[in-house]
C-alpha positions as a Python dict, from the first residue, in 0.01 Angstrom:
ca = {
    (1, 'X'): (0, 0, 0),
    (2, 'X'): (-95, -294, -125),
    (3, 'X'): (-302, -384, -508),
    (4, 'X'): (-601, -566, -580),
    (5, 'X'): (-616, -698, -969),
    (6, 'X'): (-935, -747, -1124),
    (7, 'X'): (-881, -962, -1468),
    (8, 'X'): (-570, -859, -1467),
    (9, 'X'): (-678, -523, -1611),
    (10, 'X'): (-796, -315, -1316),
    (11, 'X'): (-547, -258, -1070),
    (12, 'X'): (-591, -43, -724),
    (13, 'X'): (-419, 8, -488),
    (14, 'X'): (-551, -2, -106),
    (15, 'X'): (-370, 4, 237),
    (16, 'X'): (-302, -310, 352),
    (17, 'X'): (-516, -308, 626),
    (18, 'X'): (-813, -208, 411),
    (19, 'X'): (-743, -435, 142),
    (20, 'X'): (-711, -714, 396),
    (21, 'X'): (-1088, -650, 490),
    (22, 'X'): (-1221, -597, 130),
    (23, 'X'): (-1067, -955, 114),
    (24, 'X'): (-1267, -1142, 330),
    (25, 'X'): (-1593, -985, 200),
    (26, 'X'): (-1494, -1040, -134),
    (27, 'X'): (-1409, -1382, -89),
    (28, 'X'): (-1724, -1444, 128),
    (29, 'X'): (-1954, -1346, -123),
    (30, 'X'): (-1798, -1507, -411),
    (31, 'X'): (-1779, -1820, -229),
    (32, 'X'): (-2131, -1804, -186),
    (33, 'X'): (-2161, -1772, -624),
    (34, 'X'): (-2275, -1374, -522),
    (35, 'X'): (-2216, -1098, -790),
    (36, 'X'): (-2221, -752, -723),
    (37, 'X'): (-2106, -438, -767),
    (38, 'X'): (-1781, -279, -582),
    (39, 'X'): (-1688, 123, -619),
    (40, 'X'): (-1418, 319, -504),
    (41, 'X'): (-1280, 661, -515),
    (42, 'X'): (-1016, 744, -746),
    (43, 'X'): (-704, 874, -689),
    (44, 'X'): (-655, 1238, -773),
    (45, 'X'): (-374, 1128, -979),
    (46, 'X'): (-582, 1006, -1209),
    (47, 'X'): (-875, 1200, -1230),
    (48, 'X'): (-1054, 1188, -895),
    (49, 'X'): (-1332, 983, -1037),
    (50, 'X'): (-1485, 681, -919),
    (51, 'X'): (-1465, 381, -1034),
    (52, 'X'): (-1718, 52, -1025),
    (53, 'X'): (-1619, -342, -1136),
    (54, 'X'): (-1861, -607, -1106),
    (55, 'X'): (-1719, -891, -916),
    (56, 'X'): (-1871, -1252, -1000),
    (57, 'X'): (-1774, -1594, -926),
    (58, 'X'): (-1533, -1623, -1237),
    (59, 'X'): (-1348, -1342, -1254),
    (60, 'X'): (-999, -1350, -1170),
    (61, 'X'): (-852, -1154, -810),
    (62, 'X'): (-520, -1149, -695),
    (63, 'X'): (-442, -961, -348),
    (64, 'X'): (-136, -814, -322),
    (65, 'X'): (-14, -699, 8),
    (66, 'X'): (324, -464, 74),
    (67, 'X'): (361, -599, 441),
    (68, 'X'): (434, -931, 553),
    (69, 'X'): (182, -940, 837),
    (70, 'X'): (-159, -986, 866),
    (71, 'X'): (-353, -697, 1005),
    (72, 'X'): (-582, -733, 1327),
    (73, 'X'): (-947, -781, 1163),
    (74, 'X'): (-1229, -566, 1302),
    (75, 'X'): (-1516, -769, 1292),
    (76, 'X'): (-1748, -468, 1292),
    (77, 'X'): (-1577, -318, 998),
    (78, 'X'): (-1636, -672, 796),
    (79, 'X'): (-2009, -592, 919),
    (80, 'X'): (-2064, -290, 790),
    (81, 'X'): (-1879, -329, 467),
    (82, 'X'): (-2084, -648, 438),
    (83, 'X'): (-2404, -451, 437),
    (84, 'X'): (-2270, -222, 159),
    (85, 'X'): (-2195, -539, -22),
    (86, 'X'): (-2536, -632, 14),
    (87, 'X'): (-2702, -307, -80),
    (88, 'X'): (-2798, -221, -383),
    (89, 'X'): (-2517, 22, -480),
    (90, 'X'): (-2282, -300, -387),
    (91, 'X'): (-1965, -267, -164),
    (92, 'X'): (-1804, 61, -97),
    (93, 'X'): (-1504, 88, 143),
    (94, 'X'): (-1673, 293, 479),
    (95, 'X'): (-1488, 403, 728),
    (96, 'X'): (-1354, 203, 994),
    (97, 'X'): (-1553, 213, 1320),
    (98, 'X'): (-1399, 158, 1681),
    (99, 'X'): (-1428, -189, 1725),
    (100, 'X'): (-1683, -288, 2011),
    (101, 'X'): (-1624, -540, 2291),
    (102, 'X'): (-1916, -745, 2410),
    (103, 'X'): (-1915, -622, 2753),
    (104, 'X'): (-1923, -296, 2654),
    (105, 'X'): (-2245, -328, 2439),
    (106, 'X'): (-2390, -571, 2751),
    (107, 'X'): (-2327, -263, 2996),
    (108, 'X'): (-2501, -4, 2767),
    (109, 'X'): (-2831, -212, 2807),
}
C-alpha cells in the first residue's frame, strides 16, 4: 500500500499500482495549471464515507510508494481516469480495464 499526502493533512492510502496511475494524471493536469476535484471511497475503518480534495497547482503532494518498482502503466486506465478528471464530478479511481493492443482493436474493424 502505498500514501498519497495532500498538504500534509490528508493522507490515503492506495495500492501501489493504483497510486502510480493517479500519479501521472495528477501530475498531468497540474502541470497544465488544472484544478479539480478528486474523490475516493473511504475505508470502512473509518467510516465508509467518501471523501473529496480539490487539487490545484499549489498545493503540496507527496507519493509514497511501499514497493521499490515501478508498476507496468496501462495506458487505457490513464484514459479513462483522465476523462473522470475531466468531468465535472473530477477524478474518481475506475476500475482497471484489460489493456488493449492495437492489433486487436485494427482486427475488430
Amino acid at each position: 500500500m502505498g500514501r498519497l499526502t495532500y498538504d500534509g493533512l490528508v493522507k490515503v492510502d492506495f495500492d501501489d499500482r493504483i497510486l502510480s496511475h493517479l500519479q501521472i494524471v495528477i501530475g498531468a493536469k497540474v502541470r497544465r495549471g488544472e484544478s479539480f476535484p478528486f474523490t475516493w471511497k473511504d475505508d470502512p475503518s473509518i467510516g465508509d464515507g467518501r471523501t473529496t480534495i480539490w487539487i490545484h497547482p499549489g498545493c503540496a503532494l507527496v507519493y509514497k510508494f511501499h514497493g521499490s518498482r515501478m508498476p507496468t502503466i496501462n495506458r487505457a486506465w490513464i484514459d479513462a481516469l483522465i476523462h473522470t478528471a475531466n468531468s465535472p464530478s473530477g477524478l474518481y479511481v475506475v476500475p482497471e480495464p484489460p489493456e488493449g493492443r492495437p492489433e486487436e482493436s485494427e482486427l475488430s474493424q
